[in-house]
C-alpha atoms as one frame of an Amber mdcrd trajectory, in Angstrom:
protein
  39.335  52.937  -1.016  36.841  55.502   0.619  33.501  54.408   2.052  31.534
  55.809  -1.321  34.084  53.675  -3.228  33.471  50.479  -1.814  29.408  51.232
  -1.732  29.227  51.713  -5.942  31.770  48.515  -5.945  29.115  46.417  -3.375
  26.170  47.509  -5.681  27.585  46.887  -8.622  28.864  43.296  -7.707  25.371
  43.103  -6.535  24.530  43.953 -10.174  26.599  41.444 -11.666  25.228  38.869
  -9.538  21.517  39.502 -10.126  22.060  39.637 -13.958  23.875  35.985 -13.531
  20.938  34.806 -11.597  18.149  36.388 -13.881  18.429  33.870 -16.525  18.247
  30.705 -14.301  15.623  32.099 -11.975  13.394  32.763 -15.622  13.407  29.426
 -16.430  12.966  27.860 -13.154   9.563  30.236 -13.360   9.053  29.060 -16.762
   9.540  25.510 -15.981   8.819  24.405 -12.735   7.300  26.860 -10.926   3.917
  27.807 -13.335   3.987  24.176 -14.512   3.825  23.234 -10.849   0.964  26.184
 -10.264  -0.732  25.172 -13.312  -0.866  21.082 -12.320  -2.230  22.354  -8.526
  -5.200  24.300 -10.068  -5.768  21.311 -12.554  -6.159  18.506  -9.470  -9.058
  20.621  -7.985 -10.836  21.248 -11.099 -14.846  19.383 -11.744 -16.251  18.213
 -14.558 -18.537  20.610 -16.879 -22.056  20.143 -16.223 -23.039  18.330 -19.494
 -20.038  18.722 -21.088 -18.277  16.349 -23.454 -15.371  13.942 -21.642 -12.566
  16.106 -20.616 -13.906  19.232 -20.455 -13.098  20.868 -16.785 -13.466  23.920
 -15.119 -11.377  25.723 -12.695 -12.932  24.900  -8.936 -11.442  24.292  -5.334
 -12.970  20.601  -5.445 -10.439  18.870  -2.473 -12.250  15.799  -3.100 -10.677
  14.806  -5.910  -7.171  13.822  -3.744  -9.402  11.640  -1.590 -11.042   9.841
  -4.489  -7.907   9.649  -6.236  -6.306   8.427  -3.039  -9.439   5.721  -2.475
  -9.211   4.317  -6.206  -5.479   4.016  -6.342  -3.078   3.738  -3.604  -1.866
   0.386  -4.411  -0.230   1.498  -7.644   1.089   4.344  -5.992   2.165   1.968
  -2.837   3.605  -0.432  -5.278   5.890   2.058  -7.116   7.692   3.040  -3.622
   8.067  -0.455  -3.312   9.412  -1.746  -6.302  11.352   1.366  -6.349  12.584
   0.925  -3.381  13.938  -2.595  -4.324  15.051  -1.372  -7.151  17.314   1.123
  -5.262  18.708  -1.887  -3.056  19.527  -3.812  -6.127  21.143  -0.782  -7.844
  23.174  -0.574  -5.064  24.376  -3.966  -4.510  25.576  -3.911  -8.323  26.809
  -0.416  -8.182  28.559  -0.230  -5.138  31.185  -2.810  -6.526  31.385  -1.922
  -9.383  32.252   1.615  -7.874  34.727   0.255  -5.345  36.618  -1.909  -8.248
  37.081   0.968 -10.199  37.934   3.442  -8.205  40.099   2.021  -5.082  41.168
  -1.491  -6.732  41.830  -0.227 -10.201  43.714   3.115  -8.932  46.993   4.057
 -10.601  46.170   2.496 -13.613  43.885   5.125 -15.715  43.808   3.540 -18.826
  41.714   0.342 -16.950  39.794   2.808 -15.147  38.669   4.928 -18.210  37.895
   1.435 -19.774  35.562   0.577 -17.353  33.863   4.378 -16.670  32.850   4.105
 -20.227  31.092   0.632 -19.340  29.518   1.952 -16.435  27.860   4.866 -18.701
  27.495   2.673 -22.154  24.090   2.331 -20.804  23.298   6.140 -21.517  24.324
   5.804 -25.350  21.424   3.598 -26.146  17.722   4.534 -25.273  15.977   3.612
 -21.889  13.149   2.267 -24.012  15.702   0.189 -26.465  17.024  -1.281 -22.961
  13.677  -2.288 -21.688  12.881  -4.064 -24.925  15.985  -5.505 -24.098  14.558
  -7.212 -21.065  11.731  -8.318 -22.608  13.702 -10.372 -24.815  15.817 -11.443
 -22.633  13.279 -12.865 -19.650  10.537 -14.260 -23.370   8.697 -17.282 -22.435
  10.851 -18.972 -25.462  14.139 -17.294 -24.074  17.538 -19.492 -23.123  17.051
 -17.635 -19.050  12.931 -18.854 -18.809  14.449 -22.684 -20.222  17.010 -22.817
 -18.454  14.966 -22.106 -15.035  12.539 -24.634 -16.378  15.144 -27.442 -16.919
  16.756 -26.695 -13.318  13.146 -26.529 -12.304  13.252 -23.505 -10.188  10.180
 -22.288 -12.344   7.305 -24.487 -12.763   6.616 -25.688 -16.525   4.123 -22.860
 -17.136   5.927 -20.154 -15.378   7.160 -17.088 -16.845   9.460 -14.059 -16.055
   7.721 -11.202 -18.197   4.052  -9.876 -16.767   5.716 -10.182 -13.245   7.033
  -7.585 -10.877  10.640  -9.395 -11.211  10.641  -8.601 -14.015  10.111  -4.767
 -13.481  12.059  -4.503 -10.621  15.097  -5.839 -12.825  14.644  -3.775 -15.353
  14.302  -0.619 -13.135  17.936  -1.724 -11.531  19.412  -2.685 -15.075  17.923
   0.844 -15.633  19.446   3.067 -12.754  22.567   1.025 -11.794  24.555   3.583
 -13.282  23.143   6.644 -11.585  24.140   4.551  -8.039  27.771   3.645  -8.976
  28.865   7.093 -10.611  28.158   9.454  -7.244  29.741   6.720  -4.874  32.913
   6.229  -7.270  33.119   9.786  -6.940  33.457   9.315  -3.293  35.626   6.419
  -3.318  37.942   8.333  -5.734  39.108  11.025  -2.870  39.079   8.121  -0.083
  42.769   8.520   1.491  44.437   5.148   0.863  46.128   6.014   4.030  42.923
   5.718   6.261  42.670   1.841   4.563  46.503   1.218   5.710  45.683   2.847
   9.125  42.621   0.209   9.876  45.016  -3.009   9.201  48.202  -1.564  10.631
  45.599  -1.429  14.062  45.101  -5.030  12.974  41.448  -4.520  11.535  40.164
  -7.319   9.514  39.226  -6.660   5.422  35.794  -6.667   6.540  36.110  -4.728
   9.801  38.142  -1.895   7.563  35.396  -1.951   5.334  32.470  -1.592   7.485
  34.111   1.524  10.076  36.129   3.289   7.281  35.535   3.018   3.454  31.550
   2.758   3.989  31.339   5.721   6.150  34.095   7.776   3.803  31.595   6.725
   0.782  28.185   8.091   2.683  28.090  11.042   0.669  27.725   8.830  -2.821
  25.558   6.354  -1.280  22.880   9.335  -0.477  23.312  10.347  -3.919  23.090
   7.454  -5.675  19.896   6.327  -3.427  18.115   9.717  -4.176  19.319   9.608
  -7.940  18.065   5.856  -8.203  14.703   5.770  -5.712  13.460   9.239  -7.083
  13.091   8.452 -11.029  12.351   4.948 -10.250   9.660   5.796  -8.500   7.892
   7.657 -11.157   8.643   5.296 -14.044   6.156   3.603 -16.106   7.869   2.636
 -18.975   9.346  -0.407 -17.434   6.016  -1.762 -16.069   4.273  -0.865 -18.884
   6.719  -2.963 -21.310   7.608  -5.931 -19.082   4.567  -5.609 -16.331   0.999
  -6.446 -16.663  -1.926  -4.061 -15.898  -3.064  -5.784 -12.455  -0.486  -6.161
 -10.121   2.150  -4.905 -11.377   0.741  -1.598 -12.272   2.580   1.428 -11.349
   1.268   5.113 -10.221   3.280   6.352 -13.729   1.205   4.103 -16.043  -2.438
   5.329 -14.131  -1.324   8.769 -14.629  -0.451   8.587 -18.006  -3.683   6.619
 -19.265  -5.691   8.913 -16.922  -4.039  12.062 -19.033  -3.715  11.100 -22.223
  -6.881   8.412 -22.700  -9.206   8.599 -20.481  -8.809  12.517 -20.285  -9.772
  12.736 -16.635  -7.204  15.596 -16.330  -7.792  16.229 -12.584  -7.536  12.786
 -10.953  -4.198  12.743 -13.177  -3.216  15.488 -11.580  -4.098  15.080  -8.330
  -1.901  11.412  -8.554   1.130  13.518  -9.646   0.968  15.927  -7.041   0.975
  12.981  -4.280   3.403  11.506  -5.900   5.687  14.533  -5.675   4.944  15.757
  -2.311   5.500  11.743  -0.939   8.759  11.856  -2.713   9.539  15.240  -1.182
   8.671  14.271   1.980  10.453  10.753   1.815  13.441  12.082   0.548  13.603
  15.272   3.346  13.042  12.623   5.882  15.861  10.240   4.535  18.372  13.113
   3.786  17.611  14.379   7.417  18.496  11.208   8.629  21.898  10.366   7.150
  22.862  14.359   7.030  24.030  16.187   4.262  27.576  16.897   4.799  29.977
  17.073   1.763  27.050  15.278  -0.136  27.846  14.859  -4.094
């Protein structure tokens, strides 16, 4: 092929390849990137001078992150937290359940399509539905609250719903699935060799565990932790079912009665853009620390 040749075949692959891109790249615009624009400009707008409540206009007024910042940090504080122990709880249920399925149950399919379809029955019923679910569950008149109360590990006027255990539980209940999928993925290609290895050098279960299926399964843990702590962290449905709105109050729920009630539009969206840069800057930290090699 001569030189002119492979120059019309380079720019029309480059063709090809910008017309494939085009359509994502739109919507990304669409989507993200002028929503994202459009919620920057609304943080820094002011109030109307004698306007009625929730009329704005456009302004550069920085003030409004520091005031935002000043009236809640402890809801936004609170939702790193809770979902941080959310994400430690999602992954204490999820990484068995993971490891069962994929490196005990291997070789027999039919088991391990049975239990995939438990690990994602979750998804076929509505995240609100399964919150509800809680709140029945943990009732003050509930078989779990009288049953504490008769082995006396609550007091006789303690309750589970209106607390932050119960939020954090349903946040796990919530996300368990989203840790356990990526890190069965990564147990599924773990060399069953590399196990045998480890005890034929006279490695203890544990021992095996610790230097050569956890480190194998890295790449799922990262992705379930950023799948689970992400979300989690924004979620207000959970508190706002099963919480209370003093201390267990979460960034989500301010935003949303800041938006849609209060209309104070630019405190709103000064909260959301904190919450998105802390997550960003969270997450870049945490995926810089554990590397992103071969990560799901």
């Amino acid at each position: 092929m001569t030189t002119s040749a492979q120059d019309v075949a380079a720019r029309r692959a480059g063709t090809v390849g910008v017309g494939l891109m085009l359509p994502g790249t739109l919507y990304l615009v669409a989507f993200f990137v002028i929503p994202v624009f459009a919620l920057l400009a609304t943080s820094l707008y002011v109030p109307v001078p004698g306007g009625d409540v929730g009329q704005f206009m456009p302004a550069l007024h920085w003030q409004n992150y520091a005031t935002a910042l000043a009236d809640f940090w402890q809801p936004l504080a609170r939702s790193f937290w809770f979902a941080l122990l959310a994400t430690a709880g999602a992954l204490a249920v999820g990484y068995p359940i993971a490891y069962l399925v994929a490196v005990r149950c291997r070789g027999r399919p039919l088991l391990q399509g049975m239990l995939l379809v438990l690990v994602v029955a979750p998804f076929f019923t509505s995240f609100v539905l399964r919150t509800i679910a809680w709140k029945q569950i943990l009732a003050d008149d509930g078989y779990v609250v009288q049953a504490l109360h008769w082995l006396h590990v609550l007091p006789p006027d303690g309750r589970l719903t209106a607390t932050s255990f119960a939020v954090v539980v349903s946040l796990t209940h919530n996300f368990v699935p989203f840790m356990a999928l990526p890190i069965y993925a990564s147990l599924e290609r773990l060399d069953p060799r590399l196990v045998e290895a480890g005890g034929d050098l006279y490695a203890g279960p544990w021992t095996t565990f610790r230097t050569v299926t956890l480190p194998l399964s890295m790449p799922g843990v990262v992705s379930g932790t950023l799948l689970t702590f992400i979300p989690a962290a924004g979620d207000y449905v959970s508190a706002s079912l099963l919480g209370n709105s003093t201390n267990t109050a979460m960034v989500g729920q301010v935003i949303d009665t800041r938006f849609f009630r209060l209309l104070d539009y630019p405190t709103a969206a000064s909260l959301s853009v904190v919450l998105m840069v802390a997550i960003a800057v969270l997450v870049g930290l945490y995926v810089r620390r554990t590397g992103t090699e071969d990560l799901l």
